[in-house]
C-alpha positions, 0 to 999 in steps of 0.5 A, spaced: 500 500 500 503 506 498 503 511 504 496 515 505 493 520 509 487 521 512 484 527 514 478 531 515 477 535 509 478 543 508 473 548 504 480 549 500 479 542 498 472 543 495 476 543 487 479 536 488 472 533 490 469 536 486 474 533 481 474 526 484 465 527 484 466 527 478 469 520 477 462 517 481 458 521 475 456 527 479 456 533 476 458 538 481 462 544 481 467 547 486 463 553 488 458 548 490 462 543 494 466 549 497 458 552 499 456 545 502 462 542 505 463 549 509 456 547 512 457 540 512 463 541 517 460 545 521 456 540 524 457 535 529 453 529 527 457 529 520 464 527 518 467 528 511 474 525 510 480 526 505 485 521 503 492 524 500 497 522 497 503 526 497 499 532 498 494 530 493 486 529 494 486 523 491 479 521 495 474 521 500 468 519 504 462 523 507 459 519 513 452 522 516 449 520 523 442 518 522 435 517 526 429 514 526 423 513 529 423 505 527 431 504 528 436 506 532 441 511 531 447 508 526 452 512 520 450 512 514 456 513 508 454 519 504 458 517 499 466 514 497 470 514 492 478 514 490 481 517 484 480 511 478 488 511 478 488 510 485 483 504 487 484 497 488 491 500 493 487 500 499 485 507 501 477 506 500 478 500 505 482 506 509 477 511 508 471 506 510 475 504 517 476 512 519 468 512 518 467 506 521 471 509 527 467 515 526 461 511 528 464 508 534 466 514 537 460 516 536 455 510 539 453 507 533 454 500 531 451 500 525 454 503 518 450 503 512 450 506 506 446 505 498 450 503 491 446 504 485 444 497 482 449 499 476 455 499 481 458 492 481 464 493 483 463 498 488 457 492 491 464 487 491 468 492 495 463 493 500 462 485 501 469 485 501 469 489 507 463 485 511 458 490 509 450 486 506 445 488 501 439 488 506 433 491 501 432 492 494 429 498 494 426 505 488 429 513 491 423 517 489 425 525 489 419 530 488 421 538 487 417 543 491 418 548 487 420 549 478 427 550 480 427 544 482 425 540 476 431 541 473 436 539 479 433 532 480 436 529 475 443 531 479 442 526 484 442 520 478 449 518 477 451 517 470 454 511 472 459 506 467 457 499 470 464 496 471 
C-alpha cells in the first residue's frame, strides 16, 4: 500500500472533490462543494474525510449520523470514492475504517450506506469489507418548487457499470 493520509477535509479542498465527484458521475462544481462542505463541517453529527497522497486529494468519504423513529441511531456513508488511478491500493478500505471509527466514537454500531444497482464493483468492495445488501429498494425525489425540476436529475449518477 503506498503511504496515505487521512484527514478531515478543508473548504480549500472543495476543487479536488469536486474533481474526484466527478469520477462517481456527479456533476458538481467547486463553488458548490466549497458552499456545502463549509456547512457540512460545521456540524457535529457529520464527518467528511480526505485521503492524500503526497499532498494530493486523491479521495474521500462523507459519513452522516442518522435517526429514526423505527431504528436506532447508526452512520450512514454519504458517499466514497478514490481517484480511478488510485483504487484497488487500499485507501477506500482506509477511508471506510476512519468512518467506521467515526461511528464508534460516536455510539453507533451500525454503518450503512446505498450503491446504485449499476455499481458492481463498488457492491464487491463493500462485501469485501463485511458490509450486506439488506433491501432492494426505488429513491423517489419530488421538487417543491420549478427550480427544482431541473436539479433532480443531479442526484442520478451517470454511472459506467464496471
Amino acid at each position: 500500500m503506498i503511504p496515505v493520509t487521512i484527514r478531515v477535509a478543508r473548504v480549500s479542498d472543495a476543487g479536488a472533490i469536486a474533481t474526484l465527484t466527478t469520477q462517481l458521475g456527479y456533476e458538481v462544481t467547486s463553488a458548490e462543494v466549497a458552499d456545502r462542505l463549509s456547512r457540512i463541517l460545521r456540524k457535529d453529527d457529520q464527518q467528511f474525510f480526505i485521503a492524500e497522497v503526497d499532498a494530493r486529494v486523491i479521495g474521500w468519504v462523507h459519513a452522516v449520523l442518522v435517526e429514526y423513529v423505527d431504528a436506532e441511531a447508526f452512520v450512514l456513508i454519504g458517499g466514497l470514492v478514490v481517484d480511478r488511478d488510485h483504487r484497488r491500493l487500499g485507501i477506500g478500505r482506509t477511508l471506510m475504517a476512519h468512518a467506521e471509527a467515526w461511528a464508534r466514537e460516536r455510539g453507533c454500531a451500525i454503518v450503512r450506506l446505498s450503491s446504485s444497482m449499476a455499481r458492481a464493483a463498488a457492491h464487491r468492495f463493500y462485501e469485501g469489507l463485511g458490509y450486506v445488501n439488506i433491501k432492494t429498494q426505488y429513491s423517489f425525489a419530488k421538487p417543491l418548487n420549478e427550480a427544482a425540476t431541473a436539479r433532480v436529475r443531479q442526484f442520478v449518477p451517470r454511472v459506467d457499470p464496471a
